[in-house]
N, C-alpha and C positions, 0 to 999 in steps of 0.2 A: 583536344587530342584527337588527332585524324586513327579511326581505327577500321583496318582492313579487313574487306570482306570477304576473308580466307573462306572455302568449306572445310569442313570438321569431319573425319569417320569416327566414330565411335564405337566400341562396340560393348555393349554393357550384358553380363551375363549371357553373352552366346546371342544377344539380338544386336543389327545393325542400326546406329544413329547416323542421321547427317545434318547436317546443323551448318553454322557459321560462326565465325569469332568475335562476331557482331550481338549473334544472339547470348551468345556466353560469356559476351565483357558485360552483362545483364548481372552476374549474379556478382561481383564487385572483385577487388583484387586482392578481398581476404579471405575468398571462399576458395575451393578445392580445383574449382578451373585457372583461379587468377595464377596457382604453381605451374599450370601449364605453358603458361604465356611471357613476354617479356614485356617490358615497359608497354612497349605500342603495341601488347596485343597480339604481336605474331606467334605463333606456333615454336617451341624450342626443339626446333629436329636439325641440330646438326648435320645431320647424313644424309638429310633425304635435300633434294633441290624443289620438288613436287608436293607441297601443302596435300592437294587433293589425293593424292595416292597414301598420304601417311594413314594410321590406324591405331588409334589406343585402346586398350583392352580394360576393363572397368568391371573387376570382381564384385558387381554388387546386382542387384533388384532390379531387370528391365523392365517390369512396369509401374514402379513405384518412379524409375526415372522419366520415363514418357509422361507423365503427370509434371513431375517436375520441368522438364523441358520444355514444355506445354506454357507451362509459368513463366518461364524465360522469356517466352516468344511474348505471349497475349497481356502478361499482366495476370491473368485469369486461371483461379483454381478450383479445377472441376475432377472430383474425386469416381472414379465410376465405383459401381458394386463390389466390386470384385479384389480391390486394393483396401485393406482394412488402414486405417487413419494411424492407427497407431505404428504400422510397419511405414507409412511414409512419412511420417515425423523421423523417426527413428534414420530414414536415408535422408531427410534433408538436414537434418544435424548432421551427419559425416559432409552432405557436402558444401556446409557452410548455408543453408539455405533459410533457415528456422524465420528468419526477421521477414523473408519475401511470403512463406507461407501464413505467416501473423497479419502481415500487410494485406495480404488477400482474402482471408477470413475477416478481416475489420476492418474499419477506417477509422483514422483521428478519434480520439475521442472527443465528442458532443452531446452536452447532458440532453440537448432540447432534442435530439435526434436517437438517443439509445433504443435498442430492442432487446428484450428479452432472450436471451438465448438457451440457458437449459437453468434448470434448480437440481440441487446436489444435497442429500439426503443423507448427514453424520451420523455415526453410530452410538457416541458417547450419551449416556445418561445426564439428566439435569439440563437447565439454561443454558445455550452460549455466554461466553464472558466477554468477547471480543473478533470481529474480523480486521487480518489485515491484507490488502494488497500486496500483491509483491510485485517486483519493480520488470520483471519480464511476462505478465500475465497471470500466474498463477496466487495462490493465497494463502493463510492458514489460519485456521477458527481453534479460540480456545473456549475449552468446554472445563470446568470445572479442575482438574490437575493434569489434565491433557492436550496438547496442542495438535491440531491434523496441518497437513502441507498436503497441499495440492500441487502438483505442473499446472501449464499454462493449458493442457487439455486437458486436465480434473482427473487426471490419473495421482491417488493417494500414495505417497512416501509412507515409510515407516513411520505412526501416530510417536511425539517426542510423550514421555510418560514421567512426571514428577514426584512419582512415588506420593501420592495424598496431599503434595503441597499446593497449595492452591494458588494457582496463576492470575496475575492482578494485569498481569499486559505482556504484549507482543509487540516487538517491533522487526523488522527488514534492517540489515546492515547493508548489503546487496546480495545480487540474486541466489547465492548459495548459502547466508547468513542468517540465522535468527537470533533474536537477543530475546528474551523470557524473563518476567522479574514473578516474582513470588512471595507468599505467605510465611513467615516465621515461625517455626513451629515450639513453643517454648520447652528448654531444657535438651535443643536438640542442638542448638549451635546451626542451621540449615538456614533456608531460606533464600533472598537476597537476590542476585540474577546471574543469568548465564548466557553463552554465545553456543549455539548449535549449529551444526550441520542440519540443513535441508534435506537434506539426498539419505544420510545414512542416521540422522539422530543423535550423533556423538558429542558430547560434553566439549567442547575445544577449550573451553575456561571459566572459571568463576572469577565473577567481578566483586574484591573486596573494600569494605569500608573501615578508614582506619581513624582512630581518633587519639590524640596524643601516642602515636605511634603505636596502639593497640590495636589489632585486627578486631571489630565489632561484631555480633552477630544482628542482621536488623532486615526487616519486610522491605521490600521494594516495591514501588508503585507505579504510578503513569512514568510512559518512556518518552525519549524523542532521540532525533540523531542528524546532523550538523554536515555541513559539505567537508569542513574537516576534519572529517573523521572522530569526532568528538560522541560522545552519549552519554546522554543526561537521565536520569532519575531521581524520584521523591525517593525519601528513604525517611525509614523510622525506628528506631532502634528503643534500650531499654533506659540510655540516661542521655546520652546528648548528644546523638547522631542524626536530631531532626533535622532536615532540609533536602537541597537539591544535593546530590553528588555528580562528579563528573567524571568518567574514565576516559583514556584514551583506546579506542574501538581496536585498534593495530595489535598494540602489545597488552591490554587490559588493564592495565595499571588505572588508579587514582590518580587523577591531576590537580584536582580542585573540590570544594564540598562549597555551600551556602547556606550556613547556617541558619537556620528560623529566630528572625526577630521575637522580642514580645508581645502578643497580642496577635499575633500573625500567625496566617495557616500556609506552610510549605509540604513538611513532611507528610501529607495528607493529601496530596494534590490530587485531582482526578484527569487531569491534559495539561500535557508539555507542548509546546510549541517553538521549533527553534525557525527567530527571524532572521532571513541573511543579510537582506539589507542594512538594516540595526544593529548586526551582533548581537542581540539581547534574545532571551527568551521569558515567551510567554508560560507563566504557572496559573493556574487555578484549581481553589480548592470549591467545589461547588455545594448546593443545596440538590439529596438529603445526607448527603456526607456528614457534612454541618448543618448546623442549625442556621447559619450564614455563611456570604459565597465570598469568598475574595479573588481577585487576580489583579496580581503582579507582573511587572515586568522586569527583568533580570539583567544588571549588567556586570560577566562576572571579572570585565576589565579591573573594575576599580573596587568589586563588592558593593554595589549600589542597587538599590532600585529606586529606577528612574519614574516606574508608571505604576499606579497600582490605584484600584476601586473596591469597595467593598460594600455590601447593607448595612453592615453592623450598624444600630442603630435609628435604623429604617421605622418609619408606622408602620402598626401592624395589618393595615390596609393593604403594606405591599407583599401581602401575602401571595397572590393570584399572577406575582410578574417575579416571583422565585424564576431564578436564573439556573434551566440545566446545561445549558452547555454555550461555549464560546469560541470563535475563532478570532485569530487576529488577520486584518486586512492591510498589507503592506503598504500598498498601490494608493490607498484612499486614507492610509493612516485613521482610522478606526479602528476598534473592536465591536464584532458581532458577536452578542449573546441571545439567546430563545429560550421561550418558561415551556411552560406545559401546556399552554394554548397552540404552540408553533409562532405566537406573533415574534418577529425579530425586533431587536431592540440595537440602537448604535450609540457608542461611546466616540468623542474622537481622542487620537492621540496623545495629539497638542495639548492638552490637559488635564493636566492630573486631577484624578479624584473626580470628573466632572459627574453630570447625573445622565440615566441612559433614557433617549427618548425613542419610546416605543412607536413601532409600526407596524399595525394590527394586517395580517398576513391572511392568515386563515381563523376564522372562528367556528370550526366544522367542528370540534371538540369540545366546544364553550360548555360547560357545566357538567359534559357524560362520560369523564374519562372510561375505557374500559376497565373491565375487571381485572385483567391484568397488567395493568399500565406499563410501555415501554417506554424511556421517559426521551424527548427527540433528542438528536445529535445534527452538529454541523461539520461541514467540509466545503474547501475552494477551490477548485480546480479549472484551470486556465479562464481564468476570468467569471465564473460562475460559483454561484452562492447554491449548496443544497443543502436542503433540512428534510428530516426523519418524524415523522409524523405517525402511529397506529401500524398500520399496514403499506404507507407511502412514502413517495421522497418525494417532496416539492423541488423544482428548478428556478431561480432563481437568476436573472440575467438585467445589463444596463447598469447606468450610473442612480439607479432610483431602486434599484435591484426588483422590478417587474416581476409577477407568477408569470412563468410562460411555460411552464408542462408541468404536470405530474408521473411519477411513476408507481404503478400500482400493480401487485401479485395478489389473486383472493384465497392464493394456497399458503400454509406455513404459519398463518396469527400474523402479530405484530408485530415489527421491525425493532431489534433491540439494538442494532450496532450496524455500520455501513461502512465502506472502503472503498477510495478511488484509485489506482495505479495501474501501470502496468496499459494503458486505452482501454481497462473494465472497471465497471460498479460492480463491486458484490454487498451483497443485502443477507444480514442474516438474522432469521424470522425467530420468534420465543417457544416457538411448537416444535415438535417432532425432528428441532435440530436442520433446520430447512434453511440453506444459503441460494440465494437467485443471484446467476451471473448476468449483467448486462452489457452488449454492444454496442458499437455504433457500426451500422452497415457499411460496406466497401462502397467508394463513387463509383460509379457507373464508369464501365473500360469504354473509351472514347473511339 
């Protein structure tokens, strides 16, 4: 598309811009310039013959917009003293701008390339339960029967407050959505999960489980949620609501439940995992939940599961390679799981039941756990394997999954829970309620 290099007046708050329609097909044809323009870009002034003599008037913030214009041109966002961050967010939201200023404060995310950029210090009492990313930068940490939301510049929402129930997971629906499952509280009929508002905290629904056509009252556990719209949860109830349930995310409704077999651990799970390639979903019920760890793999086309491992039955030798946490690997048809050493361990697929052959990672922790042990966790993101170690995150890269960085804060304790989304890590520590946001720096403007 040939786009013409009209000059622009502007005049924004009583100050003169001049610009080009060059530099403002920059901010795309869904921002606040793209209404000014026509297909190619031209200028929409009926009356006037004279591009350069036109003039549009722009009720907003002249120098939050020179920052912004600045962006247009260079690529590059340079905030000076005197423009408070929060007031030029606030005008690049009105004019479509938010993704260009995100772009310029960050680049791609890359585990082996992250910096540290600020730690954020909750209020709430007690351990974190969980962080999650949220899918436009921002996060929300639960802390004991409360959940905080953050924006994508750590400005706190209204804290969501479950009246004493205790919150077992978080999950993102998208960027305005959170789902919350919870504790049962007996004789109370409560419990079970909810979808909130981000922004104002509002109840928008409760998700029910019905069993022979009776509404049940029952805990809710690890979450996960599906490109279509789907979300999954353990559930546990008081007679035979153990397993996975499935709502549709749109209308809340049940659509589906997955029973717990005998001998098998569902309604207990500690991580959902939904695979898109497979349609199936990953459950695992892990070790010290139980006394032994199983995971499953879930298909709820036919009510099958297709993959499933467990210890049960294991020597009591393999005490030392207890399994806390697992991910599944699509790409490589594996599952990774990690003990308490950090060493990774891989399953493949293609075979059910098979046994897991460890590869010893790190043995920094060999026989000293800390005193207060945070027990590791795993995440995949775009090609990269990370594990949650004390105080660190190992990075993990290649077909042989190589150490090739660590990340480490000596503020906050031990790492209890981690999140990738949104192009950040957040880290959130067992002390004083300490979450660490990390970056990857912008490339270098050419």
């Amino acid at each position: 598309m040939k786009i013409p290099k009209d000059r622009v007046r502007l005049n924004v708050g009583g100050r003169i811009f001049e610009t080009t329609s060059t530099t403002l097909a920059n901010a795309g044809r869904n921002s606040f310039f793209g209404a000014l323009f026509s297909e190619n870009w031209s200028l929409k002034q009926p009356n006037s013959d004279s591009f350069s003599n036109c003039e549009f008037f722009i009720d907003r913030n002249p120098d939050c917009f020179s920052v912004l214009l600045d962006l247009l041109r260079t690529g590059d966002l340079n905030i000076p003293t005197n423009v408070p961050e929060r007031n030029l967010y606030r005008e690049a939201s009105f004019y479509g701008l938010l993704d260009h200023v995100r772009s310029a404060k960050w680049g791609q995310f890359d585990g082996n390339r992250l910096r540290h950029s600020r730690s954020v210090t909750g209020r709430a009492p007690g351990d974190g339960t969980a962080i999650r990313a949220g899918p436009d930068g921002g996060c929300c940490v639960a802390h004991g029967s409360v959940v905080h939301v953050y924006d994508w510049i750590m400005e706190e929402h209204p804290p969501l407050n479950l009246d004493y129930q205790r919150v077992n997971d978080v999950a993102w629906v998208d960027s305005e959505n959170i789902i919350i499952s919870a504790c049962e509280r007996l004789g109370r009929g409560d419990g079970g999960m909810g979808l909130f508002s981000k922004s104002t905290g509002e109840l928008r629904y409760k998700f029910q489980v019905c069993h022979e056509n009776q509404v049940k009252s029952f805990t809710a556990g690890a979450l996960s949620t599906s490109s279509d719209y789907k979300i999954f949860s353990s559930c546990k109830g008081r007679s035979n609501e153990y397993g996975i349930g499935v709502w549709d995310q749109v209308t809340g409704k049940q659509i589906d439940f997955f029973y717990e077999s005998p001998g098998w651990s569902l309604g207990d799970a500690d991580k959902l995992q939904w695979l898109n390639g497979s349609n199936c979903l990953l459950v695992a019920t892990l070790f010290p939940r139980k006394d032994n760890c199983y995971i499953s793999m879930l298909d709820f086309r036919d009510k099958r599961m297709v993959w499933s491992w467990s210890d049960f039955g294991a020597p009591i030798t393999v005490d030392e390679k207890r399994v806390r946490d697992t991910i599944a690997m699509e790409d490589s048809n594996a599952i990774c799981v990690v003990n308490e050493y950090e060493d990774l361990g891989f399953m493949d697929l293609r075979m059910n039941g098979g046994s897991v052959k460890w590869s010893s990672r790190s043995r920094m922790m060999k026989g000293k756990l800390s005193d207060e042990p945070c027990y590791p966790k795993l995440a995949l993101h775009g090609g990269q394997l990370f594990s949650s170690m004390d105080d660190c995150i190992s990075v993990f890269c290649g077909p042989d999954w190589v150490l090739t960085s660590r990340l480490r804060r000596d503020y906050g304790g031990s790492i209890c829970d981690f999140s990738i989304g949104g192009d950040r890590l957040f880290a959130l520590h067992s002390e004083e309620n300490v979450f660490d946001v990390w970056e990857t720096p912008p490339p270098p403007i050419s």
